[in-house]
Phi, psi and omega in degrees: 000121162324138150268111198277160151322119146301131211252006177175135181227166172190122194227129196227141165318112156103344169224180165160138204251114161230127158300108181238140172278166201223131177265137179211136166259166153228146274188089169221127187223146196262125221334106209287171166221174178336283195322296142355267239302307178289333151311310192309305196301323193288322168331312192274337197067028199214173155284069205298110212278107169260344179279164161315161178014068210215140158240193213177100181240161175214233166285333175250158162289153196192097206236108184306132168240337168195163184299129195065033171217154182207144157250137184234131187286085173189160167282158174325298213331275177322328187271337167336294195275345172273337203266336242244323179267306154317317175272018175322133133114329193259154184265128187228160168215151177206117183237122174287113197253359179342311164293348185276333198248144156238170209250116153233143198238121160267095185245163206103186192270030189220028186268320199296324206286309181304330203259330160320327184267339170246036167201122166292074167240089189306108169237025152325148173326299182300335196245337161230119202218167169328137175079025172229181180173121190276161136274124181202177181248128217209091169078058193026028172220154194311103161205191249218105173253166183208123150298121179289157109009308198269024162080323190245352194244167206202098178277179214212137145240130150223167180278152208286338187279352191245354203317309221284297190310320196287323183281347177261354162271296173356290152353289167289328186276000185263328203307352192273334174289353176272308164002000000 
């Protein structure tokens, strides 16, 4: 994923934390089969994530989200036209939700430990790792977590609307780690 100007950081020993905006679409098709899944994927260049909560990188990010529904980290524009030739024939939608979400990347060896304090997610190693991706509720608000490759980093979704509330848990919730 490209990376944008953090748009609000917080760094605390062993961790940090950014805010970033994230271009993200979403992705709905009435009942998709094999056949779809394998356009999109070949469309796409990936292995297209069909299981539950499962991800998928390539040039876009690709995060299953309910059966026939997914978010791809890209705006409509670009991804428009592949989803638009893979889906031939299905009844589909593609929406750019982009303005709706921000992006936080949680990084470090004291990340699992932050995220332990606002979500009942087991997010051990063994049990959430890369090519996986959650829905859960985090600091009491709805949102989409993804585990990095490097183990220790984390991405975040949340709606762009809770931004303030998510950087003021943040805030308190780092302070035990500064300590």
């Amino acid at each position: 994923m490209g990376e944008s100007t953090a748009l609000w950081t917080l760094a605390a020993p062993g961790l940090a934390i950014a805010e970033r905006q994230t271009p993200a679409s979403v992705l709905r098709i009435r009942r998709p089969d094999a056949a779809v899944i394998r356009a999109l994927g070949e469309a796409f260049g990936l292995s297209w994530p069909a299981a539950p909560n499962t991800v998928a990188e390539g040039a876009v990010r690709i995060a299953w989200l309910a059966p026939g529904e997914w978010l791809l980290f890209a705006s409509a524009e670009p991804v428009g036209e592949p989803v638009a030739t893979a889906c031939e024939g299905w009844l589909h939608h593609l929406s750019d939700v982009t303005a709706g979400y921000r992006l936080w990347r949680i990084e470090g060896p004291r990340s699992r430990d932050l995220l332990a304090k606002g979500a009942a997610l087991d997010t051990h190693p063994r049990v959430f790792r890369s090519g996986q991706c959650a829905q859960t509720l985090f600091a009491k608000v709805h949102a989409l977590v993804i585990p990095d490759r490097s183990g220790d980093a984390f991405d975040l979704l949340t709606d762009v609307s809770f931004a303030g509330h998510v950087r003021a848990w943040f805030i308190d919730a780092a302070e035990e780690f500064r300590a």
